[in-house]
MDAnalysis code that builds the backbone (N, CA, C; Angstrom):
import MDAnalysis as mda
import numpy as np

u = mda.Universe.empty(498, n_residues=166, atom_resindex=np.repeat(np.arange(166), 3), trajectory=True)
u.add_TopologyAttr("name", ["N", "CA", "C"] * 166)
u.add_TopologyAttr("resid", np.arange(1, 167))
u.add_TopologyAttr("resname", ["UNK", "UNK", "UNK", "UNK", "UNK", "UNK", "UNK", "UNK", "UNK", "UNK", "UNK", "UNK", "UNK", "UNK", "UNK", "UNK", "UNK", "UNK", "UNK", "UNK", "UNK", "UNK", "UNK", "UNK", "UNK", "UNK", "UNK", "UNK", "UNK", "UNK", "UNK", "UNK", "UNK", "UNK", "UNK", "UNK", "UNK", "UNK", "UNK", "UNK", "UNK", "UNK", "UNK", "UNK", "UNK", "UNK", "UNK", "UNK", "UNK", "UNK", "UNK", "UNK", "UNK", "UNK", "UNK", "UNK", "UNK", "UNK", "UNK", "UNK", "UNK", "UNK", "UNK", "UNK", "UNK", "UNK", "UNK", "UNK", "UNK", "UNK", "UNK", "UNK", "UNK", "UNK", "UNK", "UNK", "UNK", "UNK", "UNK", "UNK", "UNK", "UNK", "UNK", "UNK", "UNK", "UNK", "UNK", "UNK", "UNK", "UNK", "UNK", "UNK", "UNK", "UNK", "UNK", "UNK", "UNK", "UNK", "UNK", "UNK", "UNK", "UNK", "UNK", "UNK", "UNK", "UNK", "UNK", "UNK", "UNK", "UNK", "UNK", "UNK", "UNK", "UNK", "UNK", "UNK", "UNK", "UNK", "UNK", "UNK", "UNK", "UNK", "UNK", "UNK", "UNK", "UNK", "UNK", "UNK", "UNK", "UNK", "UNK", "UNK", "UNK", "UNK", "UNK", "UNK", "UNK", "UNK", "UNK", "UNK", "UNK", "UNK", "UNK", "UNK", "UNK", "UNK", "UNK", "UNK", "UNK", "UNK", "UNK", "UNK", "UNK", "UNK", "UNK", "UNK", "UNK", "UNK", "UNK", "UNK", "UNK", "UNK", "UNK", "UNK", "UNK", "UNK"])
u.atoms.positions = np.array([
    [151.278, 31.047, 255.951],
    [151.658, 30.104, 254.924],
    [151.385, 30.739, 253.578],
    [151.830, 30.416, 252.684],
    [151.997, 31.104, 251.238],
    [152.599, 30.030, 250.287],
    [152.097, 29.882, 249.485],
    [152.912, 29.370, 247.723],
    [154.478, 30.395, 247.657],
    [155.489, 29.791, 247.333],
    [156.596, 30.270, 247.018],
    [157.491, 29.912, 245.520],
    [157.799, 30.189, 244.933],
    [158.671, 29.855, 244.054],
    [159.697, 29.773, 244.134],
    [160.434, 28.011, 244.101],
    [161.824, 27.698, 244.377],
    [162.775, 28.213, 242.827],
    [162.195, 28.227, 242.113],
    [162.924, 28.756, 240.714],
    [164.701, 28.936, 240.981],
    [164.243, 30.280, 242.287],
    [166.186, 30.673, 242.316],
    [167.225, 30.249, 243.502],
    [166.581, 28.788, 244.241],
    [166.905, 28.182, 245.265],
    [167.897, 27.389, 244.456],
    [168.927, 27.639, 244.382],
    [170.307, 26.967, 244.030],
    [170.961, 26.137, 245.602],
    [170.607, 26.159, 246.791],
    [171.082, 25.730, 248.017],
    [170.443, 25.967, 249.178],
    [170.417, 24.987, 250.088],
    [169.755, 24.540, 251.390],
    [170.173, 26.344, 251.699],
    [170.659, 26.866, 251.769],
    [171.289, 28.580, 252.529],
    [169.988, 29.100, 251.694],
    [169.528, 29.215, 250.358],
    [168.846, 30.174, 249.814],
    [167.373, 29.312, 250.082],
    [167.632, 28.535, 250.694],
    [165.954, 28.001, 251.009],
    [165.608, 28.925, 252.078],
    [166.785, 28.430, 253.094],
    [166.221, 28.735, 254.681],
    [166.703, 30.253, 254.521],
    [167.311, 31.304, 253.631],
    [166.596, 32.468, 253.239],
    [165.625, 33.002, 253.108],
    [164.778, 32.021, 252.121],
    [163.691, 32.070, 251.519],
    [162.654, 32.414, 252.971],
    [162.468, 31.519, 253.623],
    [161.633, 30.667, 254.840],
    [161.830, 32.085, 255.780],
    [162.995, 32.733, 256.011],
    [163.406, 33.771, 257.072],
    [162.431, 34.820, 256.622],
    [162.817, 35.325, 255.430],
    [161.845, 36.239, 255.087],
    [160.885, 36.430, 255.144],
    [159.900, 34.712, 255.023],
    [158.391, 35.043, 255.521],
    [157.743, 35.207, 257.167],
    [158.847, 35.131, 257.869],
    [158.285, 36.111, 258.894],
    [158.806, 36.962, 259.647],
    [158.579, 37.650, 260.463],
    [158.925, 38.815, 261.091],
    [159.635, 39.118, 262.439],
    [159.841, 37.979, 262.809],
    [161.063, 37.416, 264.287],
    [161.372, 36.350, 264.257],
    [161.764, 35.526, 265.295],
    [162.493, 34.292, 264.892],
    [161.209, 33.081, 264.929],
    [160.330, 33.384, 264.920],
    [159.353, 32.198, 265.228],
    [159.943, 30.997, 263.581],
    [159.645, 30.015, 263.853],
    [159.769, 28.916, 263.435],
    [158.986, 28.854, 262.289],
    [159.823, 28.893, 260.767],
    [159.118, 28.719, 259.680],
    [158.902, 27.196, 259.199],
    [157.971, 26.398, 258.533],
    [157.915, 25.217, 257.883],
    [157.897, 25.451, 256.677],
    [158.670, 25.002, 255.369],
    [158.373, 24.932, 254.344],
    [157.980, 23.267, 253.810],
    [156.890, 23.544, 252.863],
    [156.121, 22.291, 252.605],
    [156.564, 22.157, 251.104],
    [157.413, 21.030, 250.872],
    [157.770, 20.751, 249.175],
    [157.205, 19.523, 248.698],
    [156.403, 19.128, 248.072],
    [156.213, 17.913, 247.228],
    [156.255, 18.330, 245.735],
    [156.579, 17.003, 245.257],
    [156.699, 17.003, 243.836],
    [155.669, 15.664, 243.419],
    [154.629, 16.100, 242.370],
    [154.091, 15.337, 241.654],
    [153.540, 14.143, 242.416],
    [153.116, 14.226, 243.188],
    [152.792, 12.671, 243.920],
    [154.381, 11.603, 244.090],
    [155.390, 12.079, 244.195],
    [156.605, 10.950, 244.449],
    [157.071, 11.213, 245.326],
    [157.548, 12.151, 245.771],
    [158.238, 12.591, 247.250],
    [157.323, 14.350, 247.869],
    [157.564, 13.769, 249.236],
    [157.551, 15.241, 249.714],
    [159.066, 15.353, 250.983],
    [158.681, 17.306, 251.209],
    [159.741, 17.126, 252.186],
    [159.346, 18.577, 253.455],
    [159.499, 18.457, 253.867],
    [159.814, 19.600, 255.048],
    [160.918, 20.250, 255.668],
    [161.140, 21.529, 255.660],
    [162.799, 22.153, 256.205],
    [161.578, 22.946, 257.111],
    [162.691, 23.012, 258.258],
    [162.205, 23.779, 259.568],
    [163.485, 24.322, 259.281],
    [162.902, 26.306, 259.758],
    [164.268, 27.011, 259.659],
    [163.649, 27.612, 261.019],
    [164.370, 27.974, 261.943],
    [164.100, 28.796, 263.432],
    [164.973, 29.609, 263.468],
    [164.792, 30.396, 263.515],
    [165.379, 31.937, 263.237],
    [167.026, 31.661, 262.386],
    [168.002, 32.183, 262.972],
    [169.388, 31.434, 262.319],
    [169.809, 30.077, 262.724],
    [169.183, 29.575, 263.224],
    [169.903, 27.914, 263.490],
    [169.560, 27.623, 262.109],
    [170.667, 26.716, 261.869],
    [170.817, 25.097, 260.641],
    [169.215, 24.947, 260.416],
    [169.043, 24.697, 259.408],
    [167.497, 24.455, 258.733],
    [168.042, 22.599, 259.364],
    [166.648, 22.226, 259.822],
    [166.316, 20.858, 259.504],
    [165.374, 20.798, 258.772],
    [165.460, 18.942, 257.896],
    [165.235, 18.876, 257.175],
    [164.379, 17.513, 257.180],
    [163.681, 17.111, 256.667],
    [162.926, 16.025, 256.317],
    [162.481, 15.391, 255.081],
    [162.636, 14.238, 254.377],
    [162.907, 13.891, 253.161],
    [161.557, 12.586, 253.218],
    [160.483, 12.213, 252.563],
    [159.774, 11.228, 252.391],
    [160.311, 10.132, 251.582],
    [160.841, 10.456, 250.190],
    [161.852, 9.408, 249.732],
    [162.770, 9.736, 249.052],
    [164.469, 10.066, 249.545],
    [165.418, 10.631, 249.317],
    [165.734, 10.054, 247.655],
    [166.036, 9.144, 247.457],
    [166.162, 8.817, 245.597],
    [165.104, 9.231, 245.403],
    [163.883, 9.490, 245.265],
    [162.989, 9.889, 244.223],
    [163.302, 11.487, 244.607],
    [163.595, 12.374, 245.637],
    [163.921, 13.704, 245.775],
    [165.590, 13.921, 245.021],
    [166.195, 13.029, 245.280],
    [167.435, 13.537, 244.353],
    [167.553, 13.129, 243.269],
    [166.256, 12.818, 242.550],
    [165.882, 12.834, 240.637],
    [165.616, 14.399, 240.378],
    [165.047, 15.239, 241.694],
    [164.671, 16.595, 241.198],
    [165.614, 17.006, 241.494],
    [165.703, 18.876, 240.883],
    [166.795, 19.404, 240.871],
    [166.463, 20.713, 242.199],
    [165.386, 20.697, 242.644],
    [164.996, 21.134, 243.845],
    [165.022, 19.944, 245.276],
    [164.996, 19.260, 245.152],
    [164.980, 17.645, 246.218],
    [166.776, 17.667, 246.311],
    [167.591, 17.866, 245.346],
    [168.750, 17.127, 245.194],
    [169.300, 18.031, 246.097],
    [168.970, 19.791, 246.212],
    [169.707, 20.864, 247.016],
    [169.496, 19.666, 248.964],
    [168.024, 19.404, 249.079],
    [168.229, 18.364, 250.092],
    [168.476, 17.737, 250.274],
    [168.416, 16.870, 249.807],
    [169.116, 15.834, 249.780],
    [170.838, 15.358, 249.668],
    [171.116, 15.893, 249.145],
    [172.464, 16.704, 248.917],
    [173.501, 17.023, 250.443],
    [172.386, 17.864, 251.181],
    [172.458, 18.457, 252.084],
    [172.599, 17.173, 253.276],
    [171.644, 16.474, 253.257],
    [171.448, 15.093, 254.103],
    [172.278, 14.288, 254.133],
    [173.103, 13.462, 252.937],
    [173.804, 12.855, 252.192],
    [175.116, 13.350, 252.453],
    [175.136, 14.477, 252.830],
    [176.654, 14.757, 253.512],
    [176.687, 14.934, 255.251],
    [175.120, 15.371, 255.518],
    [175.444, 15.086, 257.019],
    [175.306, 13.822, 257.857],
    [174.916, 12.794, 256.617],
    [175.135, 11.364, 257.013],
    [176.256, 10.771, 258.453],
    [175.445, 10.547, 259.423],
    [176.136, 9.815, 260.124],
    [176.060, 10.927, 261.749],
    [175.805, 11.906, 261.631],
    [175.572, 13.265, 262.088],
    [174.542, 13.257, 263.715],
    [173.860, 12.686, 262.929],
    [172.744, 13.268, 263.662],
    [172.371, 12.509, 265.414],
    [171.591, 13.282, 265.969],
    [172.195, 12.949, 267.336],
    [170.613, 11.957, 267.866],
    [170.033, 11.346, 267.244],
    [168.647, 10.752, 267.148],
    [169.140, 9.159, 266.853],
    [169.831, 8.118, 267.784],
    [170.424, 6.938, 267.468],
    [169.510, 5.858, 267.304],
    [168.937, 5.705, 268.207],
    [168.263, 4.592, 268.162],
    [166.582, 4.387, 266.553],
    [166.108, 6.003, 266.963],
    [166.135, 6.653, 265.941],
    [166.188, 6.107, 264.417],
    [167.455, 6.564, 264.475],
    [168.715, 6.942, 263.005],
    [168.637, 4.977, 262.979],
    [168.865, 3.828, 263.811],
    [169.125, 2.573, 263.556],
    [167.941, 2.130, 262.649],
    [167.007, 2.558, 263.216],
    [165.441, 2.349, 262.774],
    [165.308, 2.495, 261.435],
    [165.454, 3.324, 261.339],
    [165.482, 4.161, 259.431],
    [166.564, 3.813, 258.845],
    [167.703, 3.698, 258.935],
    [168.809, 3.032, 258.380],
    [168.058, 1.609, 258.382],
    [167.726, 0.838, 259.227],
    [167.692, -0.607, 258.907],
    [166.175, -0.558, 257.665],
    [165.277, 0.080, 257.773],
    [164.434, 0.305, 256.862],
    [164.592, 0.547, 255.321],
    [165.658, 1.568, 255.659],
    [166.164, 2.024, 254.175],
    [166.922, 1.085, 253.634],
    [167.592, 0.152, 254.022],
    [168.859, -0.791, 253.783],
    [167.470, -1.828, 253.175],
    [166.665, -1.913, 253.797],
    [165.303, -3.109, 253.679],
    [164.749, -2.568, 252.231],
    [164.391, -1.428, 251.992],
    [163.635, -0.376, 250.742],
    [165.003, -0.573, 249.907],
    [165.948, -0.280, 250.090],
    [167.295, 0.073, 248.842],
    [167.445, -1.471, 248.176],
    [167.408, -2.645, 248.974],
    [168.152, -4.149, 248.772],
    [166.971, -4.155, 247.590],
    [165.745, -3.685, 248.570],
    [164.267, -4.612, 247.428],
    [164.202, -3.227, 246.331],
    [164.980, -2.198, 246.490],
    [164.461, -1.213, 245.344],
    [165.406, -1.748, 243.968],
    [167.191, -2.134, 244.532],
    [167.743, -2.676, 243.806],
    [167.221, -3.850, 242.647],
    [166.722, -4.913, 243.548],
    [166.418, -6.025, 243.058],
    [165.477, -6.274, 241.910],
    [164.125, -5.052, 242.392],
    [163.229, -5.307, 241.959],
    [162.645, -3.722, 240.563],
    [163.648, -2.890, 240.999],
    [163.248, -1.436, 240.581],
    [164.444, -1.368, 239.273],
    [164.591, -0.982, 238.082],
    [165.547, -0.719, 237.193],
    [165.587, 1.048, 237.047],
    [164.916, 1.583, 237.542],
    [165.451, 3.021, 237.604],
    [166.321, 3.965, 238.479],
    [167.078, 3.232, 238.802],
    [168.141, 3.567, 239.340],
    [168.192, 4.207, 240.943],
    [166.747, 3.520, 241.513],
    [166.761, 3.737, 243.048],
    [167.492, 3.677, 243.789],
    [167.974, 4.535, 245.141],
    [169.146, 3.829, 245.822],
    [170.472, 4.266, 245.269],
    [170.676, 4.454, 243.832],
    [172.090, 4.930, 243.752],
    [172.580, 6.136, 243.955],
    [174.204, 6.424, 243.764],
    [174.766, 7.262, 243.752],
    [174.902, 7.860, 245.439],
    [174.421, 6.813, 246.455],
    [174.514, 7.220, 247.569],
    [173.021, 7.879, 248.917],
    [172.475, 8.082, 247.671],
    [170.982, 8.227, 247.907],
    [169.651, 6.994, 248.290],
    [170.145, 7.040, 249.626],
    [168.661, 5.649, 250.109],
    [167.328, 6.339, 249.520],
    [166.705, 5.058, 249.280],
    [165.214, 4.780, 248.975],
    [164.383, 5.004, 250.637],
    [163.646, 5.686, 250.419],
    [162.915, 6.024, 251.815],
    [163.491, 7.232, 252.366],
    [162.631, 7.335, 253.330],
    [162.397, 8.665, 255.025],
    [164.176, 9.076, 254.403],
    [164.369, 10.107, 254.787],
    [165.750, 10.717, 255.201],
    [165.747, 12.025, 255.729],
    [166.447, 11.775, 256.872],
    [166.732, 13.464, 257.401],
    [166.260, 13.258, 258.859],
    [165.420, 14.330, 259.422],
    [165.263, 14.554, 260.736],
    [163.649, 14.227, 261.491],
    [163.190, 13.113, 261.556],
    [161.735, 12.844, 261.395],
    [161.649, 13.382, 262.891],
    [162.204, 14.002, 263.536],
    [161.652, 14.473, 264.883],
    [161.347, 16.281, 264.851],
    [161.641, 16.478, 263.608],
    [161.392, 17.787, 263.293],
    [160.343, 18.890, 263.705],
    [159.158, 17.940, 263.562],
    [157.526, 18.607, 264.462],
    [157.151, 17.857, 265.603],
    [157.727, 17.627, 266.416],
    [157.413, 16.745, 267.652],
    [156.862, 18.159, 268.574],
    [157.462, 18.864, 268.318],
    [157.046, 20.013, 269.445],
    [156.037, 20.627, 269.241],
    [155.359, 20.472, 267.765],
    [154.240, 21.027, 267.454],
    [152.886, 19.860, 267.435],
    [153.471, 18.698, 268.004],
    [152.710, 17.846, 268.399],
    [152.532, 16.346, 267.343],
    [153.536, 16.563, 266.309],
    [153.595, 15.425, 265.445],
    [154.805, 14.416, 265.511],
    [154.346, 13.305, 266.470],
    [155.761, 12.655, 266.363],
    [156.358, 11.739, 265.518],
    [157.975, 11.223, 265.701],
    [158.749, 11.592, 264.373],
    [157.557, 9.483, 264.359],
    [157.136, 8.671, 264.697],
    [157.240, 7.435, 264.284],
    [155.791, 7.960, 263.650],
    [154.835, 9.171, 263.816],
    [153.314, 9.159, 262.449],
    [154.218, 9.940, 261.239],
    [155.383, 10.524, 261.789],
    [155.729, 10.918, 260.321],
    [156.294, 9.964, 259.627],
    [157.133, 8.943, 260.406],
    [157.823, 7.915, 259.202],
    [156.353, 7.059, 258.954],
    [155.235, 6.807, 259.351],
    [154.316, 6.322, 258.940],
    [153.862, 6.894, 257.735],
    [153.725, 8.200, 257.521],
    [152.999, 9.000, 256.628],
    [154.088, 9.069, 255.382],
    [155.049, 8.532, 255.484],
    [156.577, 8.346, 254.554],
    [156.633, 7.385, 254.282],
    [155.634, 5.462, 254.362],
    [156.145, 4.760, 254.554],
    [155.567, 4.164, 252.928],
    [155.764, 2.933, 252.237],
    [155.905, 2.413, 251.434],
    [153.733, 2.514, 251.064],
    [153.591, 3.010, 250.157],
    [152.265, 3.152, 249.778],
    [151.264, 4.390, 250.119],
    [151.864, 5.308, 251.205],
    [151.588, 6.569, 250.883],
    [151.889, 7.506, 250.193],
    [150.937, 7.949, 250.051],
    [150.400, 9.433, 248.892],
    [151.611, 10.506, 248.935],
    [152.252, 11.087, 248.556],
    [152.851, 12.731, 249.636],
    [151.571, 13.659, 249.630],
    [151.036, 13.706, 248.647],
    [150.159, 14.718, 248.476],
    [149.235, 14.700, 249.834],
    [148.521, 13.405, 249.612],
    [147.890, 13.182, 251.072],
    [148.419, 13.353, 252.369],
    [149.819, 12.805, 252.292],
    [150.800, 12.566, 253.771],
    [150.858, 14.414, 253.911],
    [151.017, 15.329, 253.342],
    [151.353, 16.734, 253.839],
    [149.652, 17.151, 254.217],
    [148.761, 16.485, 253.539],
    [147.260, 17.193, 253.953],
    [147.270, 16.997, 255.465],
    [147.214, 15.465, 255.583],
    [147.383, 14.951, 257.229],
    [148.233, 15.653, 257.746],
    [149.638, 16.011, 257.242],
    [150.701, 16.717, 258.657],
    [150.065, 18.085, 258.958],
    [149.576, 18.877, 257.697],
    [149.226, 20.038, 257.667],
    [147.726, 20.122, 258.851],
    [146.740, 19.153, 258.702],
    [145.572, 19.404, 259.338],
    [146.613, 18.449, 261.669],
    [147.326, 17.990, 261.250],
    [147.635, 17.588, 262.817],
    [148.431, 19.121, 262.761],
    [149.018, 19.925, 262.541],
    [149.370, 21.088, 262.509],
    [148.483, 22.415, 262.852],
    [147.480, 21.723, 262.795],
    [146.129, 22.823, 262.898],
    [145.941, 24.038, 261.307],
    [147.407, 23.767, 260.321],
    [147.050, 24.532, 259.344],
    [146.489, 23.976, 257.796],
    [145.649, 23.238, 258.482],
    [145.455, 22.038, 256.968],
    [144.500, 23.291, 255.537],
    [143.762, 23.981, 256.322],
    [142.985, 24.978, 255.032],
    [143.608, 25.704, 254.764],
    [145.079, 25.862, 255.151],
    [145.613, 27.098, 254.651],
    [146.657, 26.623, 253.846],
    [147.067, 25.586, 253.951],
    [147.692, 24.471, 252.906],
    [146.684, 24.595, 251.449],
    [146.003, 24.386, 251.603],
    [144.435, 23.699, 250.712],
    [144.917, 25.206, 250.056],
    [144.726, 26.414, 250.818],
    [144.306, 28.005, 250.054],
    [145.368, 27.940, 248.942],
    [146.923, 27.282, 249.020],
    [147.596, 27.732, 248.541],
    [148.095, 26.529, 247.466],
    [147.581, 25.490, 247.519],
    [147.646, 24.554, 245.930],
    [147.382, 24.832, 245.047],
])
């Protein structure tokens, strides 16, 4: 694990670039993104397969101009994904977060196509032993990101090496 600089990440391709490079066969990279205490996110890249992706709260990630390359990315593979019952779950959640972000939020939550809440692939670390319903927990309305990546990072077994690199 390492600190990286997204600076010249113009697209989901120059992320999971990025991610290839830091290791040395196809083993399975995680990249860990939060911004400022509002969103975090996770891309799993495994050797050349499609990066998946994981979003904590897609409108507050597509206010950034690093979140939006994901989000972006999500937002077009809308409808995609092969996780149904899943995908009903979080859709009916997000529809629940977007109605009350509308109602109650004036900064423009929810628009332009971008749900409020979880987006993307919450089954992403199941194989590394984190499944996808503690991650939509750790995504859910009143958690931290900052905190929610300490927790994924220490059920990961790499929580001090997270810590080395803040």
């Amino acid at each position: 694990m390492s600190e990286t600089e997204l600076d010249n990440v113009e697209t989901l391709a120059d992320l999971a670039d990025l991610a290839r490079e830091a290791t040395q066969d196809d083993d399975s990279v995680l990249v860990f993104i939060e911004q400022e205490d509002s969103w975090f996110a996770i891309v799993r890249v495994d050797g050349e397969e499609d990066p998946r992706i994981f979003v904590s709260d897609g409108a507050a990630a597509a206010r950034s101009s690093y979140g939006s390359v994901l989000t972006d990315e999500l937002v077009d593979q809308a409808g995609e994904s092969e996780f149904g019952d899943l995908d009903d779950l979080v859709a009916e959640l997000e529809e629940d977060a977007e109605a009350e972000a509308q109602e109650d939020d004036e900064d423009g939550e929810g628009r332009d196509g971008v749900p409020v809440g979880p987006l993307g692939d919450a089954h992403l670390l199941t194989e590394f032993g984190l499944a996808s319903d503690a991650l939509l927990a750790l995504s859910g309305e009143g958690a931290v990101p900052g905190d929610a990546l300490e927790e994924i990072a220490e059920a990961l077994g790499c929580g001090e090496v997270l810590e080395a690199v803040r």
